[in-house]
C-alpha positions in Angstrom: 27.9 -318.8 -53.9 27.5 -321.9 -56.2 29.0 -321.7 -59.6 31.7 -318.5 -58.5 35.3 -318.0 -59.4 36.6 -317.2 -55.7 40.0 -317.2 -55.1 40.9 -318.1 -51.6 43.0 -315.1 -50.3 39.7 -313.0 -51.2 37.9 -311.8 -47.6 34.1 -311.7 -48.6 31.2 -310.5 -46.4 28.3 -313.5 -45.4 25.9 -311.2 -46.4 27.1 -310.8 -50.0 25.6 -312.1 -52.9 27.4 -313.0 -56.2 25.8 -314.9 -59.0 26.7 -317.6 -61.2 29.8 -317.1 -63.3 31.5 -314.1 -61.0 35.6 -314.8 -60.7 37.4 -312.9 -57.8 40.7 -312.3 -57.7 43.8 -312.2 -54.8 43.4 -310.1 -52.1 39.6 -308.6 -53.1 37.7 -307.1 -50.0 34.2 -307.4 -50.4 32.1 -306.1 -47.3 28.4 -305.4 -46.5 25.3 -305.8 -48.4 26.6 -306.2 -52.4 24.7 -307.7 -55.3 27.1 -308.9 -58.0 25.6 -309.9 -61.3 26.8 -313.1 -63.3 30.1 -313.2 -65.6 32.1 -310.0 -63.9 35.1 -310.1 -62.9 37.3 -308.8 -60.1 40.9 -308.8 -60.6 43.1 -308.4 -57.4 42.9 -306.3 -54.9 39.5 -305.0 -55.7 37.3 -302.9 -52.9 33.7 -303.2 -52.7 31.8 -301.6 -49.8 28.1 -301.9 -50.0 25.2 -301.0 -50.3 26.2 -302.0 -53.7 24.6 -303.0 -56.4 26.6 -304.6 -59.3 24.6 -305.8 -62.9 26.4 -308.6 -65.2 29.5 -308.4 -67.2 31.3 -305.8 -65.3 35.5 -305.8 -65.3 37.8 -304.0 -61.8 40.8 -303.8 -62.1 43.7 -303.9 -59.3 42.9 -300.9 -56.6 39.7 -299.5 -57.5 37.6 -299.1 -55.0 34.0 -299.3 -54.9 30.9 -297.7 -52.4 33.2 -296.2 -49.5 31.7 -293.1 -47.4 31.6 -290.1 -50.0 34.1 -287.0 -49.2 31.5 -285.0 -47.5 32.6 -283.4 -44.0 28.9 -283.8 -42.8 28.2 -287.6 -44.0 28.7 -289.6 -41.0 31.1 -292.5 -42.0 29.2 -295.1 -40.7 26.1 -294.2 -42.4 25.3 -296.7 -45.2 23.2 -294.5 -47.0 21.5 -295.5 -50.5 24.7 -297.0 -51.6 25.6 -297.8 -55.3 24.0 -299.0 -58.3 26.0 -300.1 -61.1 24.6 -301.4 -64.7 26.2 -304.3 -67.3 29.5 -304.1 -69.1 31.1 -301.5 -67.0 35.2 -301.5 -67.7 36.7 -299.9 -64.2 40.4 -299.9 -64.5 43.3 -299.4 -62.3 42.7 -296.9 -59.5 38.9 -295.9 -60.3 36.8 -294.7 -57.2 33.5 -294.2 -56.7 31.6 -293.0 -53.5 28.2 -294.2 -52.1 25.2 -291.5 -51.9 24.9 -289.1 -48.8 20.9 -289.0 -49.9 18.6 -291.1 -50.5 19.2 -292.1 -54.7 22.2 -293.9 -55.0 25.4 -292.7 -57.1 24.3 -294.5 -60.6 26.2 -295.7 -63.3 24.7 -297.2 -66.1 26.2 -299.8 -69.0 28.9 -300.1 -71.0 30.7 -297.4 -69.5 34.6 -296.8 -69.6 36.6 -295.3 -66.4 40.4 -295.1 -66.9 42.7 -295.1 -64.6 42.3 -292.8 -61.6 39.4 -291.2 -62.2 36.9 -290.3 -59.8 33.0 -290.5 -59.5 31.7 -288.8 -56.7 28.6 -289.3 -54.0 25.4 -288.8 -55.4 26.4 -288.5 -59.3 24.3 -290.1 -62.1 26.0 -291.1 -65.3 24.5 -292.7 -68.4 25.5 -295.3 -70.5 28.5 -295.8 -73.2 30.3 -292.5 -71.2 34.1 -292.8 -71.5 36.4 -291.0 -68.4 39.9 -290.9 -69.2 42.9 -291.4 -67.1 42.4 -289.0 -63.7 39.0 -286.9 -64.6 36.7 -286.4 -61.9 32.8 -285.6 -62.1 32.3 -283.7 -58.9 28.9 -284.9 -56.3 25.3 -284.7 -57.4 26.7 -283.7 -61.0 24.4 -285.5 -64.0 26.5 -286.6 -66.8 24.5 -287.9 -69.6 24.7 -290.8 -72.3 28.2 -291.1 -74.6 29.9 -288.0 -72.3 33.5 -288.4 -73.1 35.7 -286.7 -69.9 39.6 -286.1 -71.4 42.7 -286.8 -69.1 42.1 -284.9 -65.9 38.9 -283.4 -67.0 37.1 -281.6 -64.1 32.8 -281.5 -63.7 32.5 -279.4 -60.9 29.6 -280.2 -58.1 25.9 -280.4 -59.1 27.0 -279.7 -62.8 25.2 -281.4 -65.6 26.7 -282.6 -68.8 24.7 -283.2 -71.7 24.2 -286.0 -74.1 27.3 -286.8 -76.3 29.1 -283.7 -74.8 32.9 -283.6 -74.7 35.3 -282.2 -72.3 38.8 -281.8 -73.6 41.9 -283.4 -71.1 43.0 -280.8 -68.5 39.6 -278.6 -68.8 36.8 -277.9 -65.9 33.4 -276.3 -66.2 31.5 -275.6 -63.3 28.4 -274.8 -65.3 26.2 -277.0 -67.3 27.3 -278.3 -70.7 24.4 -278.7 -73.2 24.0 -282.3 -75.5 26.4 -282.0 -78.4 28.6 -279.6 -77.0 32.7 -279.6 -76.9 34.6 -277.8 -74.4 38.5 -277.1 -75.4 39.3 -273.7 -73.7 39.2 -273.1 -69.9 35.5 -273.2 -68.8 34.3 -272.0 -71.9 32.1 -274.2 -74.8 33.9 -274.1 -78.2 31.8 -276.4 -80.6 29.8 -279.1 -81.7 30.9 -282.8 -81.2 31.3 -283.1 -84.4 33.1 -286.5 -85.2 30.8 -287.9 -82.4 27.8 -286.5 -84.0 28.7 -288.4 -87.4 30.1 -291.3 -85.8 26.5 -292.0 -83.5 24.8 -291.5 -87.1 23.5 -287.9 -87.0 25.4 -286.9 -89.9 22.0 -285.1 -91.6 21.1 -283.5 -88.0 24.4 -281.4 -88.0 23.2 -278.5 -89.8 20.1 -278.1 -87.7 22.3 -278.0 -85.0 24.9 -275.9 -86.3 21.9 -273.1 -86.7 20.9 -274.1 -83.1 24.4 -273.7 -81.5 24.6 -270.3 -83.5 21.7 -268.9 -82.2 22.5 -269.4 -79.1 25.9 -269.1 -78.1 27.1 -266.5 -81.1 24.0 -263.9 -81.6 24.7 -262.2 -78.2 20.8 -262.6 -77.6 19.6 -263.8 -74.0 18.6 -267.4 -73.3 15.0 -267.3 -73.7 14.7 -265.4 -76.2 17.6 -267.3 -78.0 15.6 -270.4 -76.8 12.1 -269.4 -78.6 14.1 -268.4 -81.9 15.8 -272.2 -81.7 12.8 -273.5 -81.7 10.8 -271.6 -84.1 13.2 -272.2 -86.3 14.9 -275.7 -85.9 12.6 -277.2 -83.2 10.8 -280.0 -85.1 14.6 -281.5 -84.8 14.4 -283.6 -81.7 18.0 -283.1 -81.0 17.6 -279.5 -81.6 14.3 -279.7 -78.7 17.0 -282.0 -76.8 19.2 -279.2 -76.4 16.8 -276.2 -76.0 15.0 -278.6 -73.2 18.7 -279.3 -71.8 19.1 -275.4 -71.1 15.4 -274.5 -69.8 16.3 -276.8 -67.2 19.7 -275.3 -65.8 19.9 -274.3 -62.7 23.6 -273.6 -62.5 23.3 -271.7 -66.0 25.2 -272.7 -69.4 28.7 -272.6 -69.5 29.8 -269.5 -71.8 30.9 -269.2 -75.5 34.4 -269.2 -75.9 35.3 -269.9 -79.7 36.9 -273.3 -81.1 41.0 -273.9 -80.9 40.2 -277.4 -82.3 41.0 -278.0 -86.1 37.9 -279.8 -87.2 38.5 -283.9 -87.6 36.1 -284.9 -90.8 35.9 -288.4 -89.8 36.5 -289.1 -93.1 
């Protein structure tokens, strides 16, 4: 491992494989078949298990743990499995674990991503880039969380639940349906609103009142999907994020979570 940071309490597996520039601290564990990529860093007492797969740039923190057998009563423990594949400039702090696939696509995460302490990535999950997870929220297995998802303190994404571009889930909050791009969730399992300080901060300021129309239609008219679908797009559907979030809901297969009005006071950003 020419050119490596290793520090000499740290147990590493023979068949490893950890580019130029990777520092590990004290007491890391580091077994099986893992790929890191050059400049991240491993603080101590860092737990990798492979199959793993680990791109360049990435930060752990003290006692997260990385590719162990997923909480699945039928996974055999010793089954490898598709592993883990992580992307670039991942920041996993304190506590952070993630579980290795029990099919045959490993759990994914992609760059830049931000998972506070404690919380929880299941087997089998798939989450974008630039997604933030704060302190204790969990995204439940085979759940899809899109691009620039924000998950508040002890959020909850129930099993095989999808969670659209940019959408928000407020701290203590679950949903066990999907969550379309763009969409807030403050009350219990219910949507409330547009992200709209994420919308304006990503650039989108002149898309909002397309939107706005299109999350009216939908979740306020009292008209069924497709039908609120087909108006959405007759009306707003040359928007591509207006398509993006009528194509998010034709593809559900766990339904949309429900309408449930806005205790949020508006933020203008301003």
């Amino acid at each position: 491992m020419p050119g490596s940071d290793i520090h000499p309490t740290a147990i590493i597996d023979p068949r490893a494989e950890l580019a130029a520039g990777v520092k590990v601290g004290p007491w890391c564990s580091i077994t099986g078949r893992v790929v890191i990529g050059e400049g991240t860093m491993l603080h101590e007492r860092v737990t990798l298990n492979g199959p793993l797969v680990i791109g360049r740039g990435n930060v752990f923190y003290p006692q997260s743990v990385i590719g162990l057998e997923p909480q699945d009563r039928k996974f055999a423990p010793a089954t490898e499995g598709a592993g883990v594949v992580m992307g670039d400039e991942n920041i996993v702090r304190e506590g952070v674990t993630i579980h290795r696939a029990t099919g045959a696509h490993a759990t994914t995460l992609g760059d830049r991503n931000y998972l506070m302490v404690n919380s929880h990535v299941g087997h089998d999950v798939v989450i974008g880039n630039t997604c933030t997870f704060v302190n204790g929220s969990l995204v439940g297995g085979h759940a899809r969380v899109g691009d620039s998802v924000t998950l508040g303190g002890n959020a909850c994404v129930h099993q095989f639940c999808r969670m659209g571009r940019m959408s928000m889930l407020a701290g203590t909050r679950g949903v066990t349906q999907d969550v379309p791009p763009f969409c807030t969730v403050y009350n219990p399992r219910r949507i409330s609103s547009l992200n709209l300080v994420g919308l304006r901060r990503a650039g989108y300021r002149e898309r909002i009142e397309n939107l706005q129309e299109a999350f009216d239609i939908f979740f306020r008219r009292g008209l069924a999907n497709d039908t609120a679908v087909e108006t959405i797009e007759r009306r707003v559907g040359a928007d591509p994020l207006c398509q993006e979030f009528i194509d998010f809901i034709r593809s559900t297969k766990r339904g949309i979570t429900a309408y449930g009005g806005s205790e949020q006071v508006e933020d203008s950003d301003e």
